[in-house]
N, C-alpha and C positions, 0 to 999 in steps of 0.2 A: 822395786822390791816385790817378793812375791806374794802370792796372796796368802794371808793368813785362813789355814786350815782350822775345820771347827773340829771338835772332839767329837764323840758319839756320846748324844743325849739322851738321858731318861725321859720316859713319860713324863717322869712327875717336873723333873726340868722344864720340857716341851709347853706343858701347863702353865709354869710361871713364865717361861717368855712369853707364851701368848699375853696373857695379861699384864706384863708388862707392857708389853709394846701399845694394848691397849690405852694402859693408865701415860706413859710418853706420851702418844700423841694425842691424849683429850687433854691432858696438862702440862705436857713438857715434860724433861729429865730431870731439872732444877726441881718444880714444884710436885714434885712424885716422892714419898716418902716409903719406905721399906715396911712401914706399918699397915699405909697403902695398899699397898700390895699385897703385906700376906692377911689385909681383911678381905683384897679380893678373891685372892687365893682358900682361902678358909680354914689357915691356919696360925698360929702366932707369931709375934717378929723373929722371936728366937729360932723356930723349925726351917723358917729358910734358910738358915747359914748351914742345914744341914746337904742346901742342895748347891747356893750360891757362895761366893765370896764376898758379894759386894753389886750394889746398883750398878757401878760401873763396869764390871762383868756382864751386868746382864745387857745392858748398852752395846759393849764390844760386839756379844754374840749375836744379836741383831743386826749390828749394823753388816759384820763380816761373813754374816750368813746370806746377807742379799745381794751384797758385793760382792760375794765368789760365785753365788748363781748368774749373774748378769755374765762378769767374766768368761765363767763357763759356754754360755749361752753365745754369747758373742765369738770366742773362737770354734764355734761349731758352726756360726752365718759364715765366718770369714772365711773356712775352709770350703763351704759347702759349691756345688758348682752352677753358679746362680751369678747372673749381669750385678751391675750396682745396684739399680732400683730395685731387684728382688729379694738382695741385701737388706739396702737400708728398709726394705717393707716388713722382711723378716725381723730384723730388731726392732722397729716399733713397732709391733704385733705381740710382740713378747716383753714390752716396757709395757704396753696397756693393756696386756694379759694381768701381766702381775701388781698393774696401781689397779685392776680392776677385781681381784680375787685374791690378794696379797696385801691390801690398801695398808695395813695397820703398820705389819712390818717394815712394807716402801716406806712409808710415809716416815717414820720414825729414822729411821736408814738416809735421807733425803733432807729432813731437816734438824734432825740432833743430833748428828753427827761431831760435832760441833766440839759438844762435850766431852769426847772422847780424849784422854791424854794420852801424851807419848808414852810407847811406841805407836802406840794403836791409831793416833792422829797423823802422823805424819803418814803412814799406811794407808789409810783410808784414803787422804788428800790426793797420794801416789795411786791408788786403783782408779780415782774418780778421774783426776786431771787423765787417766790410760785411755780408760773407756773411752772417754769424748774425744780423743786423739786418735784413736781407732776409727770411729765412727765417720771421723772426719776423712780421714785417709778413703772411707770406702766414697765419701762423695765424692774426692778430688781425682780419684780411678773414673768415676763416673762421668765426673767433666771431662778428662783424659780423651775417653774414649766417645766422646760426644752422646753418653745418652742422658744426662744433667745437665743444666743450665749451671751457664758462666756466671760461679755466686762465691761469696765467699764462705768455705766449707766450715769453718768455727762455729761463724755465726748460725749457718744452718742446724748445727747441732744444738747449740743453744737455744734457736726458737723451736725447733723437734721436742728436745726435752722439757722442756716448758711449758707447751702444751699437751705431753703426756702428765705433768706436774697439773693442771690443770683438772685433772679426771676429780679433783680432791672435791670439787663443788660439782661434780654429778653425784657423789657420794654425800651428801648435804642435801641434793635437789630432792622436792618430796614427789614432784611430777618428773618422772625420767624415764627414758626408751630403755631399752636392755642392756647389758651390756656389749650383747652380740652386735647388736645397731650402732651403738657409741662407735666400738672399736672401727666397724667398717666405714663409719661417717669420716673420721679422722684418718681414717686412711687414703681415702678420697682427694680429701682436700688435702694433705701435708705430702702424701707421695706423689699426686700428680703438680702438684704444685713444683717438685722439684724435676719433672719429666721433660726431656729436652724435646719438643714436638715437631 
């Protein structure tokens, strides 16, 4: 299925998603109340229905706005004219770009997705389960072409993502290097890790 397109957002829209996505991921989608929100927001529960339909609208547009950037992102590594490893450095470069300066949204996008009902769930489940089959296909070119070690390409994606999932406790740490350093630490170690030598 194809990826669900966002509309074009007001500011004052742009506003309450943010703070949404805030209030999701400090308490969940469950325990986030629409009053919540428009006390964050700083206006009454009523003036948001002048901008939203509904929590779960605002859920959608979150989740389908990070998932069509990744998408996006990703068929521009896959076209680009670049070995495997510079590939898969290019997508995780751009997964811990955006758990690193996007944190609220990923995060929300990653783990309350959940929530989402159909059509939007089944959607979602279809970009994610894409992605990570993507991703995979560029290691198993990789292995092909001998410059990745003989591994199984799944699994690699799942421990990849996982420790881009991870960035969530440098965002918690009170003592923490930059992000610039994060990023290049984990690059180190999870691309050369897959480097056929």
């Amino acid at each position: 299925m194809a990826a669900t397109k966002n509309k074009k957002i007001s500011p004052r829209k742009e506003v309450i998603l943010e703070k949404a996505a805030h209030l999701f991921r400090k308490h969940g989608f469950n325990a986030t109340s629409m009053r919540d929100l428009a006390e964050n927001v700083g206006v009454e529960a009523a003036s948001l229905y002048n901008h939203i339909n509904s929590k779960a609208e605002l859920l959608q547009e979150i989740c389908f706005k990070i998932a069509n950037s990744f998408t996006a992102q990703l068929e521009e590594i896959i076209a680009a004219d670049m070995n495997a490893i510079g590939k898969i450095e290019a997508v995780l470069r751009f997964h811990i770009r955006q758990m690193i300066h996007n944190y609220e949204e990923v995060y929300v996008s990653d783990r309350e997705w959940k929530h989402l009902s159909d059509p939007y769930l089944s959607n979602f489940k279809n970009q994610r389960r894409t992605h990570r089959q993507r991703i995979a296909a560029i290691i198993e070119e990789g292995i092909r072409k001998e410059e990745i070690k003989k591994i199984d390409a799944p699994t690699a994606v799942l421990i990849l993502l996982h420790a881009v999932s991870g960035i969530e406790s440098w965002h918690r740490s009170k003592e923490k290097i930059s992000g610039e350093l994060l990023e290049q630490n984990m690059i180190v170690i999870l691309v050369e890790g897959l480097r056929n030598q």
